[in-house]
VMD Tcl script that draws the C-alpha trace (Angstrom):
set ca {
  {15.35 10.06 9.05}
  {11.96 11.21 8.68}
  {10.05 9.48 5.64}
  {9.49 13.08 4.38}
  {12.94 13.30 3.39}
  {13.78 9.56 2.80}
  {14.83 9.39 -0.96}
  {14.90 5.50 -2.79}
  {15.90 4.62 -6.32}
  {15.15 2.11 -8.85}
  {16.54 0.84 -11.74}
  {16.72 -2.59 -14.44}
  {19.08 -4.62 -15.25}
  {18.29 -4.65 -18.99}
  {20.84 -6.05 -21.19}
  {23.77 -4.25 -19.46}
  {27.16 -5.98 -18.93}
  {28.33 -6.41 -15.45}
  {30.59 -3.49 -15.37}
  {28.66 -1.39 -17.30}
  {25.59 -2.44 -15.04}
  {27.76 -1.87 -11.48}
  {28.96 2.13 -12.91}
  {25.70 2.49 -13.14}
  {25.17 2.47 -9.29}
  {28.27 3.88 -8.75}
  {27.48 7.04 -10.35}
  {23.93 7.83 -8.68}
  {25.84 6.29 -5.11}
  {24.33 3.29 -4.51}
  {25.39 1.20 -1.77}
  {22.29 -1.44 -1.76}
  {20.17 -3.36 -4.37}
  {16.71 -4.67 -3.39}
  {16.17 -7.55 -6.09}
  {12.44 -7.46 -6.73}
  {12.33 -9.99 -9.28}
  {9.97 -12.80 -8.84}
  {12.18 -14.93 -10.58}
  {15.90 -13.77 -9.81}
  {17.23 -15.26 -12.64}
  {18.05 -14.19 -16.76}
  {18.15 -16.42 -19.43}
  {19.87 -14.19 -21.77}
  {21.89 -12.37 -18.82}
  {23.17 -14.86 -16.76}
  {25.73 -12.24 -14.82}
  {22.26 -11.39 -13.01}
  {21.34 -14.32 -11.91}
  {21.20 -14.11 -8.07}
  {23.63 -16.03 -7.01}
  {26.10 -14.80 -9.14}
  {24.80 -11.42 -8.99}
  {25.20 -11.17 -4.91}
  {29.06 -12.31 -5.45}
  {29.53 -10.07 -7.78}
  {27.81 -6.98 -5.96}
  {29.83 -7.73 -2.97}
  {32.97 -7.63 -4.80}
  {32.06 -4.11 -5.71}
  {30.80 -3.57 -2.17}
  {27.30 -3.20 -2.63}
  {24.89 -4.89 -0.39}
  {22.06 -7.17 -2.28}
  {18.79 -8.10 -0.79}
  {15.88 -10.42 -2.40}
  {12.83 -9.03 -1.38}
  {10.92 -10.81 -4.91}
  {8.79 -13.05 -2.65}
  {7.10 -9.60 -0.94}
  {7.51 -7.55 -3.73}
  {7.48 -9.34 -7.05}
  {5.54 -8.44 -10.01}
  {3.55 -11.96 -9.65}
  {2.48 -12.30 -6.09}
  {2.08 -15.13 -3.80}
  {-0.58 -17.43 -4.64}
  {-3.87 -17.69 -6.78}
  {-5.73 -14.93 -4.44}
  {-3.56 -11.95 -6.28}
  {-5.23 -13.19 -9.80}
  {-8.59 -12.54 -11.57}
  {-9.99 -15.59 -13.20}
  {-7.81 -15.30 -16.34}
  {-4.98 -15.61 -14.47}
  {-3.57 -12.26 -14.71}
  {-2.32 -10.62 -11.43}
  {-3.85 -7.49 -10.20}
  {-1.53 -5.25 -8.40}
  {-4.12 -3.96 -5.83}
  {-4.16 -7.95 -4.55}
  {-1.07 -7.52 -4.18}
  {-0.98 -4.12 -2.40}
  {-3.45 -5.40 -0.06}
  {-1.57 -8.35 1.72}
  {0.72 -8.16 4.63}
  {3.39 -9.92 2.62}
  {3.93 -6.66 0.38}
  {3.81 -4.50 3.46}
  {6.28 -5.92 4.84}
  {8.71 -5.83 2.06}
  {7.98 -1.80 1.66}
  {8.58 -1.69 5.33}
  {12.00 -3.30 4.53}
  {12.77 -1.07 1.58}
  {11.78 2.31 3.96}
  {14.21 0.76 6.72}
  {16.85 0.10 4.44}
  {16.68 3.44 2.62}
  {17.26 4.96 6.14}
  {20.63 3.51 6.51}
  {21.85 3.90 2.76}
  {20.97 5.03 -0.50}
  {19.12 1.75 -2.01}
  {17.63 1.24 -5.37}
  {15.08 -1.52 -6.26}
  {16.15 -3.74 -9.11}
  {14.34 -5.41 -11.75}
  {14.70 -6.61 -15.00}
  {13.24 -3.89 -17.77}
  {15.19 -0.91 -17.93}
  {11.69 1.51 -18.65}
  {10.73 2.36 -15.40}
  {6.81 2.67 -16.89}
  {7.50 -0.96 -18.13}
  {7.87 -2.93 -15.07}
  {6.16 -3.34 -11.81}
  {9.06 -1.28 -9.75}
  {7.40 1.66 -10.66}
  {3.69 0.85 -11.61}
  {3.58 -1.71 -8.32}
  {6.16 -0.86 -5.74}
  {7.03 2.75 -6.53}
  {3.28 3.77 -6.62}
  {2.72 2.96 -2.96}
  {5.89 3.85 -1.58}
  {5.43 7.19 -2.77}
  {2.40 7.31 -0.58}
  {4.62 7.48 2.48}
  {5.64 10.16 0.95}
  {9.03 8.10 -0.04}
  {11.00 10.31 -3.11}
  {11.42 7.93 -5.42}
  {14.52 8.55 -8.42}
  {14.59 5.87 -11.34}
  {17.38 5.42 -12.95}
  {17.33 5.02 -17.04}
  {19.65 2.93 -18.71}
  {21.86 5.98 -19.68}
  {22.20 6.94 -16.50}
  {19.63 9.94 -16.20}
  {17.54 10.14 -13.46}
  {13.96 10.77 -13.66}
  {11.54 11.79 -10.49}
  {8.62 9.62 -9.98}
  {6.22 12.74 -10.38}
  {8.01 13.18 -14.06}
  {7.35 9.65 -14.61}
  {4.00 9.67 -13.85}
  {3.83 12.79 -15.67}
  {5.06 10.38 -18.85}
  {2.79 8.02 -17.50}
  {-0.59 10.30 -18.24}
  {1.01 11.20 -21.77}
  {1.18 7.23 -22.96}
  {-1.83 6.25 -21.79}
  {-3.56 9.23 -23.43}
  {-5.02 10.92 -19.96}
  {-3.00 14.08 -19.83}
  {-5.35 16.56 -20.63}
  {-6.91 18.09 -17.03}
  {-10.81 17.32 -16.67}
  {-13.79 19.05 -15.35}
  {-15.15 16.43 -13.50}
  {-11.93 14.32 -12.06}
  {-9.06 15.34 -10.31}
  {-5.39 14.41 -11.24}
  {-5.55 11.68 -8.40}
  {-8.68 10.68 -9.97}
  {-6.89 10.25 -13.53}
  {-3.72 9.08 -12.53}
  {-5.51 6.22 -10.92}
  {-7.11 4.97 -14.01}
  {-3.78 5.48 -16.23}
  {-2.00 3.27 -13.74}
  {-4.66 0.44 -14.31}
  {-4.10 1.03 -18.04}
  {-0.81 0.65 -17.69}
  {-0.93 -2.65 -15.27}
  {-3.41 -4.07 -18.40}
  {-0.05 -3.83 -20.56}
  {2.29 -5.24 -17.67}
  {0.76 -7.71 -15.60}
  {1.87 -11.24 -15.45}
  {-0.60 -13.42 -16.66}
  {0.08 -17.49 -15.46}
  {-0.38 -19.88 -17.86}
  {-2.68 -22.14 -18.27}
  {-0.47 -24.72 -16.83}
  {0.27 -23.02 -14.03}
  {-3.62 -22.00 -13.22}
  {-4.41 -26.08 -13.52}
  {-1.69 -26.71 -10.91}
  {-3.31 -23.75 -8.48}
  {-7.09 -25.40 -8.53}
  {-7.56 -27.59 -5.42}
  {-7.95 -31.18 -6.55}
}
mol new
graphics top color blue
foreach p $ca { graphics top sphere $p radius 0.5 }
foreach p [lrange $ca 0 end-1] q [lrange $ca 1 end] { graphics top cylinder $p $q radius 0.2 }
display resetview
């Protein structure tokens, strides 16, 4: 299937049930969940924690797949982070790691209709789409996210949403959309990012 035509979804967990959460995929036809989490695991939700979560999927007959070590909103490693500790998601675009994983996604969307998972149910707040969705769609990948009610919204609407809330969605003289949209993505990644803390930054620093 040419990448042209090659359509992938994504969707959060959010504070859906099980069931509720599983309908979900049924209706837009998912057969296969690519768990992006960096952490697979929910405090407050514990039905999505990974283990649990792959039994259940499978009961349902939905494949699962963790793909949070190449595609996780925090990276791999204190080279992804600026000197306050907050990861920047064009580190992260840049390593082979994070290649690899869209390479996975692009295969797997060939073979059945996937959606990337993560925890927030806003597409525009959470890395799927403001990380991994960004650069898929630069394969030209057709990317559909999924809202918490079921509707689906096209990753050019979203980014259309995207200029509105960051307050770039009037056309300028001097830049073109590309231009713009670039800068209200970085706006956005200000509000998202994962930023380590301090412990975590003392335990990176080479003794």
């Amino acid at each position: 299937m040419p990448a042209q035509s090659l359509q992938i979804f994504t969707v959060g967990h959010s504070t859906h049930s099980l069931n509720s959460f599983v309908n979900l995929l049924r209706v837009a036809r998912i057969s296969a969940i690519a768990d992006v989490r960096s952490t697979p695991y929910s405090r407050h939700q514990p039905h999505f924690n990974r283990e649990a979560f792959r039994s259940s999927l499978k009961d349902a007959n939905i494949s699962y797949a963790f793909l949070g070590h190449e595609l996780g909103g925090r990276g791999v490693g204190p080279s992804v982070r600026d000197q306050h500790g907050r990861v920047r998601y064009e580190r992260i675009a840049e390593t082979d790691l994070f290649r690899e994983g869209l390479k996975r996604l692009r295969e797997g969307g060939e073979r059945m209709p996937v959606a990337i998972m993560c925890t927030e149910g806003e597409p525009l707040s959470c890395h799927r789409t403001i990380l991994v969705s960004r650069y898929l769609a630069e394969y030209g990948v057709e990317i559909a996210h999924i809202h918490p009610d079921g509707m689906l919204e096209s990753h050019r609407d979203t980014e259309e949403r995207l200029l509105r809330i960051t307050g770039l969605h009037q056309p300028e003289m001097f830049r073109t959309r590309d231009e713009i949209l670039k800068e209200a993505y970085q706006r956005q990644e200000e509000r998202i990012a994962y930023v380590a803390p301090r412990a975590e930054l003392q335990e990176s620093i080479p003794s």
